[in-house]
SELOGU-793265 format. One line per 4 residues: for each residue x, y, z of C-alpha. Coordinates in steps of 0.2 Angstrom, whole numbers. Example, Ala and Ser with C-alpha at 12.3 -4.5 7.8 and 13.67 -1.06 7.14 Angstrom:
REM SELOGU-793265
62,-22,39 ~ 68,-5,36
This chain:
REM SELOGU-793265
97,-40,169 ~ 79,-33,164 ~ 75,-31,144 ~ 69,-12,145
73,-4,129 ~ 67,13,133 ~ 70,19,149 ~ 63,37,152
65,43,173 ~ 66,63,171 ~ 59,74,183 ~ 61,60,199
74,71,208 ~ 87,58,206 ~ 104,62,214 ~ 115,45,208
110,34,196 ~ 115,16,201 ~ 132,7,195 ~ 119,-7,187
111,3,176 ~ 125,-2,162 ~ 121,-20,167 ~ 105,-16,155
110,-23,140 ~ 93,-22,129 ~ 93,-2,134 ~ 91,8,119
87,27,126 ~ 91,31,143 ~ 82,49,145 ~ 88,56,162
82,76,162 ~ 75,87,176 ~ 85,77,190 ~ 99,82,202
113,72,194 ~ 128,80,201 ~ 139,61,194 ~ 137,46,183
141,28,189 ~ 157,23,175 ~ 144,8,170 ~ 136,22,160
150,20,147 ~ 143,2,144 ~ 127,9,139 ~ 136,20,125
144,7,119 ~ 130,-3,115 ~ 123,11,105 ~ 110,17,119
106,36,116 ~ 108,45,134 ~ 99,61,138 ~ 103,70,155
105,87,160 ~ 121,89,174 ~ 123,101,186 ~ 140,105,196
151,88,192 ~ 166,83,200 ~ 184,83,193 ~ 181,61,190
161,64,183 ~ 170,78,169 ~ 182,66,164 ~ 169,52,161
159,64,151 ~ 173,71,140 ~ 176,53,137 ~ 158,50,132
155,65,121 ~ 171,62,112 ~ 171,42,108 ~ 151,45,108
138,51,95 ~ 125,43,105 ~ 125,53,120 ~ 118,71,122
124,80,139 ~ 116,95,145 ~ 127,105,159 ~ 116,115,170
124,131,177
């Protein structure tokens, strides 16, 4: 799926972000900031693994979106998360 390698979608007032976007395998830098994420699709760990840096801001999370971002930030040094108040 798709050869982006920079993939920049802030300020778009995003809600979700689909379960494909881990299906991007040439993706690089994900940068997600100024949205209305309130979760992340677990596909979003794909892209950490394949040494993708991800940028997003979070607002209130659910007790399953925490537990994928603990995850992220501790098996991650790619990622930078944000958390909105």
């Amino acid at each position: 799926m798709g050869s982006f390698r920079h993939l920049r979608i802030n300020n778009n007032l995003l809600t979700t972000l689909p379960e494909e976007i881990g299906d991007l395998e040439s993706l690089r830098s994900l940068v997600l900031f100024e949205n209305k994420l309130s979760s992340l699709p677990n596909s979003i760990e794909n892209l950490a693994k394949r040494d993708c840096n991800i940028n997003l801001d979070l607002g209130k999370i659910d007790k399953k979106t925490k537990k994928l971002v603990d995850i992220l930030k501790s098996n991650y040094n790619k990622i930078c998360i944000c958390m909105k108040k």
